[in-house]
C-alpha positions as CSV (number, residue, x, y, z in Angstrom):
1,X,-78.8,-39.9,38.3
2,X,-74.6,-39.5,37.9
3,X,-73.9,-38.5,34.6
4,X,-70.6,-40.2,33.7
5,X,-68.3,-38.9,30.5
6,X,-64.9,-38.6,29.8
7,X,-65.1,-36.8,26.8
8,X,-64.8,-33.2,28.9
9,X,-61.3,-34.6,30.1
10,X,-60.5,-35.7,27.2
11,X,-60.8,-31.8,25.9
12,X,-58.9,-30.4,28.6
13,X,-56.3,-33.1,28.1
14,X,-56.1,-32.3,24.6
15,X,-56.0,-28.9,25.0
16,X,-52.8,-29.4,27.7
17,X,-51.2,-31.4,24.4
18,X,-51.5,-28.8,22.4
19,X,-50.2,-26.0,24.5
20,X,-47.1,-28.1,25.1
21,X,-46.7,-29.3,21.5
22,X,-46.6,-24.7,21.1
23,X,-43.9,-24.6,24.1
24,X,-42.2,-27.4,22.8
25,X,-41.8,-26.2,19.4
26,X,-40.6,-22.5,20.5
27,X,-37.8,-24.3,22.4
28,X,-37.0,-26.6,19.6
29,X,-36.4,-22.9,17.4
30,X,-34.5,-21.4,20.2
31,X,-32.3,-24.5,20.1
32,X,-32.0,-24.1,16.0
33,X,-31.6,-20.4,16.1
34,X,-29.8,-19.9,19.5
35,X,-31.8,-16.9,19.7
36,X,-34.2,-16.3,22.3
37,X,-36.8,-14.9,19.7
38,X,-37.5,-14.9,15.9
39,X,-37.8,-11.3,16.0
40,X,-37.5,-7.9,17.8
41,X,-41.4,-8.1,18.9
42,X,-41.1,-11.2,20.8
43,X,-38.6,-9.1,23.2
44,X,-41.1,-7.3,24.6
45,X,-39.2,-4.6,26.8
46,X,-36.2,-5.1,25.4
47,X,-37.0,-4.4,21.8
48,X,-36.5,-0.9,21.9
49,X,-33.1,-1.0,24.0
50,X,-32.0,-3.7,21.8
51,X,-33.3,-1.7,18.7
52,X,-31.0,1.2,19.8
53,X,-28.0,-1.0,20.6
54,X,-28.0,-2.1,17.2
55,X,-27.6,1.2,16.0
56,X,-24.4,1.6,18.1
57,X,-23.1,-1.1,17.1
58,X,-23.3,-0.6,13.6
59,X,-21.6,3.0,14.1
60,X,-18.9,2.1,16.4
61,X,-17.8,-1.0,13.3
62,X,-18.2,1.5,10.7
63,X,-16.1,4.3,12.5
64,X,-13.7,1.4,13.5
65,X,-13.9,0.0,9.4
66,X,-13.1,4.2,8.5
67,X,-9.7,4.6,11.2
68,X,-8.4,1.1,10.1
69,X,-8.5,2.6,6.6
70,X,-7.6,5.5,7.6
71,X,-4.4,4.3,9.3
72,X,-3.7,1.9,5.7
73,X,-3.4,5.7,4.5
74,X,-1.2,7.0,7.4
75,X,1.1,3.8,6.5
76,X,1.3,5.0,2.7
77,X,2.0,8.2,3.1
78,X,4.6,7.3,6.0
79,X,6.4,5.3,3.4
80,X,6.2,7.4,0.5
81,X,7.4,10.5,2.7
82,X,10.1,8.8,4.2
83,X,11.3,7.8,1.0
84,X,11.5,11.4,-0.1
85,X,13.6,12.2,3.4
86,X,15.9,9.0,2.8
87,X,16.8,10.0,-0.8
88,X,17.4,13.6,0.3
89,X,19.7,12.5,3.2
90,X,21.5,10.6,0.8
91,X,21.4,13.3,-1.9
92,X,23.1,15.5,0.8
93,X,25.8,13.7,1.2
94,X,26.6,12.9,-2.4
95,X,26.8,17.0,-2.6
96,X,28.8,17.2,0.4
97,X,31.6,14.7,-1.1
98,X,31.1,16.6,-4.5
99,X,32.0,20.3,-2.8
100,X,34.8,18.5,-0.2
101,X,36.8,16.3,-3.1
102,X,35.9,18.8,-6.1
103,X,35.3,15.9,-8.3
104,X,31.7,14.4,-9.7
105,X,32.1,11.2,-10.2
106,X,28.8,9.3,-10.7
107,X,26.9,12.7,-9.2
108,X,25.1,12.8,-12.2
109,X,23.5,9.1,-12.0
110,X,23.3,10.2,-8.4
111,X,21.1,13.3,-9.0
112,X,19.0,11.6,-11.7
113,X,18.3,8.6,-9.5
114,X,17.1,10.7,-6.4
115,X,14.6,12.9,-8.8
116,X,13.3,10.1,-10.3
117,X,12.9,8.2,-6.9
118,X,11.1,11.4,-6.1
119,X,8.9,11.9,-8.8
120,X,7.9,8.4,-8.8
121,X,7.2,8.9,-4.6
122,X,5.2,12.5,-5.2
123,X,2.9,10.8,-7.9
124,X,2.3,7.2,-5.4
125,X,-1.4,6.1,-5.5
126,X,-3.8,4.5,-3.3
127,X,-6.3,2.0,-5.2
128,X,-5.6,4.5,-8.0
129,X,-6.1,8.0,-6.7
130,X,-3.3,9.8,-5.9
131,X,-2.0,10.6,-2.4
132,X,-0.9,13.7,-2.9
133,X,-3.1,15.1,-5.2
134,X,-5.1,17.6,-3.1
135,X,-8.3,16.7,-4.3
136,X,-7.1,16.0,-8.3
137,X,-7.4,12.9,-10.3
138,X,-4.1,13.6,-12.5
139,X,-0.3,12.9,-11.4
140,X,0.6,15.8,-9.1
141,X,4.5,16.2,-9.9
142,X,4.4,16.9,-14.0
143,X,8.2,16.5,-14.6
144,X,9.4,12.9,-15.4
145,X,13.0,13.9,-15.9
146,X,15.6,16.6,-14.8
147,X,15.1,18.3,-18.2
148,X,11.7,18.6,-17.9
149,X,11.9,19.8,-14.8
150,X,14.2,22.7,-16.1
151,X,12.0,23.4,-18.9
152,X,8.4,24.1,-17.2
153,X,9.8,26.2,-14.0
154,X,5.9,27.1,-13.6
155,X,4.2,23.9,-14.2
156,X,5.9,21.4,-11.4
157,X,2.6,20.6,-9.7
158,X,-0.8,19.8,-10.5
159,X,-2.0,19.4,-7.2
160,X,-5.4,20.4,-5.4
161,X,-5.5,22.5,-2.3
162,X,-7.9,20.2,-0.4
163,X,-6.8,18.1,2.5
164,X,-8.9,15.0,3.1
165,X,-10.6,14.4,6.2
166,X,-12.5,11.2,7.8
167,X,-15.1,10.9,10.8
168,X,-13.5,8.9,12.5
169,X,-15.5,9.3,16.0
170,X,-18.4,10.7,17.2
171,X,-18.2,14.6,16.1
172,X,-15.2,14.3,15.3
173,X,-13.2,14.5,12.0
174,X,-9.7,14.4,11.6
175,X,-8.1,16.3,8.9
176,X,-5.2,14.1,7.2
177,X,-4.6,14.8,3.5
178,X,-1.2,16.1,2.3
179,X,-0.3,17.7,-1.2
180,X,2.7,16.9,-3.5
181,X,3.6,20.7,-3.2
182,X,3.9,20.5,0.7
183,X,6.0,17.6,0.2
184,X,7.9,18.4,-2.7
185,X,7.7,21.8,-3.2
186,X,11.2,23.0,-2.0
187,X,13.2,19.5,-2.4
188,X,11.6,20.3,-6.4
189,X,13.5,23.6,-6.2
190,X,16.5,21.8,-5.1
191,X,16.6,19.2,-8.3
192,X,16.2,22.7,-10.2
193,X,19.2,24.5,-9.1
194,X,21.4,20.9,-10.0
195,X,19.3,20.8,-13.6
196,X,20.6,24.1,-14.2
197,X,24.2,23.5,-13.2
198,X,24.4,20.5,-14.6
199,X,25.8,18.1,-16.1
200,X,28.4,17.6,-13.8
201,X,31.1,15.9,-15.4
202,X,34.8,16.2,-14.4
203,X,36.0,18.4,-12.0
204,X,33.8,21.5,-10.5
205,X,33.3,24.6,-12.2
206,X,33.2,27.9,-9.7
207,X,30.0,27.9,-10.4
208,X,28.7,24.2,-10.4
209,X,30.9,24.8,-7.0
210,X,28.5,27.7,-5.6
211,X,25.4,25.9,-6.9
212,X,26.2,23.1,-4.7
213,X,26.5,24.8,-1.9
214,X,23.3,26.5,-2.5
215,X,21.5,23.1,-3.4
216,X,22.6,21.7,0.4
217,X,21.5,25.2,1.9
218,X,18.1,24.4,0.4
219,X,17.9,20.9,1.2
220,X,18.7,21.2,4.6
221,X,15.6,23.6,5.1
222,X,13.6,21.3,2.4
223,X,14.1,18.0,4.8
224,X,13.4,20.2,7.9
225,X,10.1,20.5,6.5
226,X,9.6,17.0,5.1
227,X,10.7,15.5,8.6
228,X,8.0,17.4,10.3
229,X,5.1,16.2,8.0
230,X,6.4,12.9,8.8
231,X,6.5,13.7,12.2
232,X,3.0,15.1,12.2
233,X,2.0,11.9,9.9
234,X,3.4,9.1,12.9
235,X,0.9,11.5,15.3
236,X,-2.2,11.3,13.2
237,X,-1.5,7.4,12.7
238,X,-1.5,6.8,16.5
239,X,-4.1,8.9,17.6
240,X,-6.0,6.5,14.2
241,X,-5.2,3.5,15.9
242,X,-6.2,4.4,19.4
243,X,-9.4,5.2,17.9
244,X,-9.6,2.5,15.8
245,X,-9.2,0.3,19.2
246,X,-11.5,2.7,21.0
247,X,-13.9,2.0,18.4
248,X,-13.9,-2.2,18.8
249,X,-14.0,-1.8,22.3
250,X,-17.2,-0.3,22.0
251,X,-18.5,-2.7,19.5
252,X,-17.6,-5.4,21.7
253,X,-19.7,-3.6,24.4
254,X,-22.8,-3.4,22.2
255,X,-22.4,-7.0,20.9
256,X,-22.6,-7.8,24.5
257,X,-25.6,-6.5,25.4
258,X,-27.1,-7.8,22.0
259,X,-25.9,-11.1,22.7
260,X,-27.7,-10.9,26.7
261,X,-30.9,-9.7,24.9
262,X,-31.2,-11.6,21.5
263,X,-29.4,-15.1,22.3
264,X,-30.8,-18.2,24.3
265,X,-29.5,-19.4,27.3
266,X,-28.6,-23.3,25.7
267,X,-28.3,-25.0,29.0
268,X,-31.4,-23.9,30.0
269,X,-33.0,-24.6,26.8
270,X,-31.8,-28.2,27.0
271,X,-32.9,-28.2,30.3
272,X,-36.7,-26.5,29.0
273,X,-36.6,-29.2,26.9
274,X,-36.0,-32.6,29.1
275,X,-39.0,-31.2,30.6
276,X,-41.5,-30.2,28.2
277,X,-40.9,-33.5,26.9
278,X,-41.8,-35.4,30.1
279,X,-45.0,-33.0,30.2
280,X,-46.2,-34.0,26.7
281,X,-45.6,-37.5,27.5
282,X,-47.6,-37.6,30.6
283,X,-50.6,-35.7,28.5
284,X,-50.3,-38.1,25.5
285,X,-50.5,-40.7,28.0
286,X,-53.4,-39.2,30.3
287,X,-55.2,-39.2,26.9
288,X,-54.5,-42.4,25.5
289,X,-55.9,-43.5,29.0
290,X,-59.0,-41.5,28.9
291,X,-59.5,-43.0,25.6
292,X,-59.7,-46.5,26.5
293,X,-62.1,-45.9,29.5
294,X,-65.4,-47.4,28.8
295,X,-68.6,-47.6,31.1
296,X,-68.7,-51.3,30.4
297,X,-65.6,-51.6,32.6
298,X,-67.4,-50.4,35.7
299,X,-70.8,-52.3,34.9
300,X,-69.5,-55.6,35.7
């Protein structure tokens, strides 16, 4: 005798429902996500490439993060150090018209103005710490006037020795850091030898006349030296930059790969889709039409 059931379809049709109700629902996440997996495991080969990739990545943005701020410090002490040449250019030739007319008008105000211009440019910050300091916390250029400055010969600076340094690539650091002495040291010398003459009032004395002449001697070797820090500033700030680019370039590589190993395809998810919900369909209704079957039907 034929045994006739359905009930043995109806568990393999059941069990088709449920594996596409699973494929269904891991589409539907890829389409929330727009990642091709919830996590690394689900990769499978790829996990450990991807894995390392990430690691890259987050090296190449942080050395990129370090040479952008490194090159917001170039910029600083760009500005502060060609301040400090400007107002000795300018110094120079208010001393040069002083020894070529023999009079002073207003080279007083003129002196004062330049060292405190230069004091305030020496003792410039960044987010609170000083440029210039060499390592120290404190103002590096003590003297706040020409008096002072006249009156502690030995105490000018209170800089550090140390010169700051960043990674700013793969084994390699670049040394940056610049100290109020380097800067100021002989254009402080300079302020000295007018404090001392000074005041200068009236007409030229012999020897307010000599001091001047000795003052532009010693500035012209001071803002030989201060252009060449500048100089040697602009190269560090370039060679930052093209490291900082460099550095994005290389993120933008990594993200790449990440992005062809982590993110879903979304046309062929919507495509995955269209047809794992035709599939479901048909086993809901192969079901729903196993269901209804009875052996009355075929006893008529």
């Amino acid at each position: 005798m034929t045994r006739i059931a359905t009930i043995p379809q109806q568990r393999l049709t059941a069990g088709a429902i449920q594996r596409n109700q699973e494929r269904l629902a891991v589409t539907q996440a890829q389409l929330a996500s727009g990642r091709k997996a919830n996590d690394l495991a689900a990769l499978g080969t790829d996990a450990v490439r991807t894995l390392t990739t990430h690691s890259m990545l987050a090296r190449s943005e942080a050395q990129s993060g370090v040479a952008r701020q490194l090159g917001t410090t170039l910029a600083l002490y760009d500005t502060a150090i060609s301040g400090v040449d400007t107002l000795g250019t300018n110094l120079q030739q208010s001393l040069l018209t002083a020894q070529g007319t023999g009079e002073t008008a207003s080279l007083q105000d003129t002196i004062e103005s330049a060292f405190s211009q230069f004091s305030a440019l020496l003792n410039a910050d960044e987010g609170g710490v000083p440029l210039f300091g060499g390592g120290q916390s404190t103002a590096p250029f003590a003297p706040a006037t020409l008096a002072e400055l006249s009156a502690t010969p030995a105490s000018d600076f209170s800089d550090g020795t140390v010169h700051a340094s960043a990674r700013v690539a793969d084994n390699l650091d670049m040394t940056y850091g610049i100290t109020a002495r380097e800067v100021g040291g002989g254009l402080a010398q300079v302020f000295r030898t007018l404090a001392d003459a000074g005041p200068f009032t009236g007409a030229l004395t012999p020897a307010q006349h000599a001091a001047l002449k000795a003052a532009g001697t010693a500035l012209d070797d001071a803002m030989t030296g201060v252009r060449a820090l500048n100089a040697e500033n602009g190269h560090r700030q370039a060679k930052a930059e093209t490291l900082a680019t460099r550095a994005d370039e290389r993120a933008n590589l990594f993200k790449g790969i990440i992005s062809a190993n982590e993110d879903a395809d979304l046309g062929q998810i919507a495509m995955d889709l269209s047809q794992q919900k035709t599939m479901l369909q048909a086993s809901y209704s192969v079901f729903s039409q196993l269901s209804s079957l009875s052996l009355v039907d075929y006893l008529r």
